[in-house]
C-alpha positions in Angstrom: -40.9 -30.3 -19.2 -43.9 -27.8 -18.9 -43.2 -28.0 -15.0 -39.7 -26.6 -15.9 -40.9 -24.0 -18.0 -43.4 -22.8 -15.5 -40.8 -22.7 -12.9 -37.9 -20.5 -14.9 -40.6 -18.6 -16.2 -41.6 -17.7 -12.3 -37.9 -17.9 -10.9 -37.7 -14.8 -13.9 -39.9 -13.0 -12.8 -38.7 -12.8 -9.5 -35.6 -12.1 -10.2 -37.1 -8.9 -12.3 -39.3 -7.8 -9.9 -35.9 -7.8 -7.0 -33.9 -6.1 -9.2 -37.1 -3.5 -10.0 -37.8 -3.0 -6.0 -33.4 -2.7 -5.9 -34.2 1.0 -8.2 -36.1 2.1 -4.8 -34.3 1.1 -2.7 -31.4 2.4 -0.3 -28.7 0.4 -2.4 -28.2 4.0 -4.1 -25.2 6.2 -3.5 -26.2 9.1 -1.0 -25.7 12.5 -2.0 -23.8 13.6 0.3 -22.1 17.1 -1.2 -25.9 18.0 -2.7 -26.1 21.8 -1.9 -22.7 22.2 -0.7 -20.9 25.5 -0.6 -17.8 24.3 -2.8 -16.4 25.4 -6.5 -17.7 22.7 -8.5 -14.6 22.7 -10.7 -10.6 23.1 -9.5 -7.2 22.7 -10.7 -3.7 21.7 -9.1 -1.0 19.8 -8.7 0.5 16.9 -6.4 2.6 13.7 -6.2 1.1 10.2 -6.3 4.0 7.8 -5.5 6.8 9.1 -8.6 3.8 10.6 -10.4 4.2 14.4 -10.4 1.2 16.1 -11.9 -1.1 18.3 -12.7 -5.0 17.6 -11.9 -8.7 18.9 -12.6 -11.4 17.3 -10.1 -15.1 17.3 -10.2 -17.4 18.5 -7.4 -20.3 16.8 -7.8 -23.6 15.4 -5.6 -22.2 12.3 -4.8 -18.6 13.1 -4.5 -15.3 14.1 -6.3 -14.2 12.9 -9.8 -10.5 13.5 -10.5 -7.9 13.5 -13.4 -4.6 13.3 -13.0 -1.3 13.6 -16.0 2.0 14.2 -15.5 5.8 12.8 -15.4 7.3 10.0 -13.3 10.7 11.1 -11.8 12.5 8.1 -12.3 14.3 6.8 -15.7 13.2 8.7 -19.0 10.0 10.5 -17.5 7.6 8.7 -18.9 3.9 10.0 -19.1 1.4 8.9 -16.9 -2.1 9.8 -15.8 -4.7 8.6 -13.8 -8.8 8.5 -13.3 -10.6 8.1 -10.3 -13.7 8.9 -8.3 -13.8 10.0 -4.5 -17.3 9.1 -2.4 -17.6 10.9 1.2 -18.3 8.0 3.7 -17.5 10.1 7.5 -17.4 13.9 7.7 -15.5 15.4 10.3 -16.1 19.1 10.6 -16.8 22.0 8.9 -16.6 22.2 5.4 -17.5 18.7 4.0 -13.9 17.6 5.4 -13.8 13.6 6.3 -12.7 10.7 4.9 -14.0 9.5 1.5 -13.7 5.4 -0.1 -12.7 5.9 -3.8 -11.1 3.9 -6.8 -9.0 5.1 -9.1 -7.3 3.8 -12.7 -4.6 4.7 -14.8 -1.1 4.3 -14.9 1.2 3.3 -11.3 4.9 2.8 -12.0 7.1 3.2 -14.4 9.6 0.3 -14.5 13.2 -0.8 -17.3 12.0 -3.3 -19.7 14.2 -3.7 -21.7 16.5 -0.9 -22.0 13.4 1.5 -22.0 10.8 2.8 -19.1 7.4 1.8 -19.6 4.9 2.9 -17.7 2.5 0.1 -16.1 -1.7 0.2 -16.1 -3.6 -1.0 -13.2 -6.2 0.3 -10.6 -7.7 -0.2 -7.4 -9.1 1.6 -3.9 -8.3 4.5 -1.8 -9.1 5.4 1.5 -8.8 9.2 1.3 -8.7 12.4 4.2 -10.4 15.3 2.0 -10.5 19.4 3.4 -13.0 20.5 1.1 -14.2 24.0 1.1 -15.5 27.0 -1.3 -11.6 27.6 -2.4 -9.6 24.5 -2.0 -9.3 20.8 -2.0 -6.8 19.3 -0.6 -6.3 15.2 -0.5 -4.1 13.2 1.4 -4.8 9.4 -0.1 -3.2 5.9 0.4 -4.6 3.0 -1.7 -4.0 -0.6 -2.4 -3.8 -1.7 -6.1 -2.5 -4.0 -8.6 -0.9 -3.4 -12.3 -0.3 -5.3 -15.2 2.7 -8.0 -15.5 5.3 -6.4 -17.2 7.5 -8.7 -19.1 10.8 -8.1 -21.7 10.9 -9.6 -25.2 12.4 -13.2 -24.1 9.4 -13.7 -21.6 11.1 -13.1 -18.3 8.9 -11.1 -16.0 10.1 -8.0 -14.7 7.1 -7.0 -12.7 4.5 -9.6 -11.5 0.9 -8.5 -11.0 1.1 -8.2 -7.1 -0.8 -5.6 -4.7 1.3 -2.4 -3.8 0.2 0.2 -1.7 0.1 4.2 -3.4 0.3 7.2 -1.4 -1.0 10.4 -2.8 -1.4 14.5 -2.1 -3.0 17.1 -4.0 -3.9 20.7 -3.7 -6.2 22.2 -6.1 -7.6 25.7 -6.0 -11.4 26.2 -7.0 -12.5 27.8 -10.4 
């Protein structure tokens, strides 16, 4: 028994002092946007699959933070918004333009249940082509995610939990 104890206690401590030495190391998000010439704050508008919105994004060091609320065109026009967060992974010019890996959250679809639109939660990852410069952003996205199982008030399921892919394009203009 004292063996045991001896060994956890030095398996624990090696596992502390890895994920210590993981704080130093290059596991970090790079910050790629540091010092760039870009409005830190913007506002617009775009479409993400029957989304139509409105949308403020986030400059920041390590890439772009979005939010995104508006209507879906089909049915009663149900509300829906989403979250997400944009990292630059290849730049391909001038401007910080490239492509950036990002996952997003919110709502996807809105689909009948039961006599009545709902709108349907769910998230997942983009692969995104970003123009970024001092005055504009503009995002052309398409993304792979998965929402919540919608079923009606008997059981049946109207909408399984399946991957579906999510196009995207928005054009803000810098504060």
């Amino acid at each position: 028994m004292k063996i045991m104890n001896k060994a956890y206690s030095l398996l624990a401590l090696a596992f502390i002092a890895n994920a210590a030495a993981a704080q130093d190391s290059g596991f970090l998000p790079e910050a790629n946007l540091a010092g760039a010439d870009v409005a830190t704050w913007n506002v617009g508008a775009g479409f993400t699959q029957k989304l139509i919105h409105l949308n403020g994004e986030w400059v920041n060091p390590y890439g772009i933070a979005y939010a995104k609320a508006g209507i879906f065109l089909n049915g009663d026009k149900d509300y829906g918004a989403q979250v997400g967060f944009r990292h630059p992974i290849h730049f391909t010019g001038k401007d910080k333009n490239g492509y950036y890996l990002g996952v997003y959250a919110g709502h996807l679809e809105s689909k009948e249940v039961d006599g009545e639109y709902e709108s349907r939660l769910g998230g997942g990852v983009d692969l995104s082509y970003v123009m970024l410069s001092k005055e504009r952003i503009s995002t052309f996205s398409v993304g792979i995610g998965a929402g919540e199982e919608l079923a009606d008030r008997t059981g049946r399921v109207i909408e399984e939990t399946e991957p579906k892919i999510q196009f995207s394009y928005t054009l803000s203009i810098g504060l």
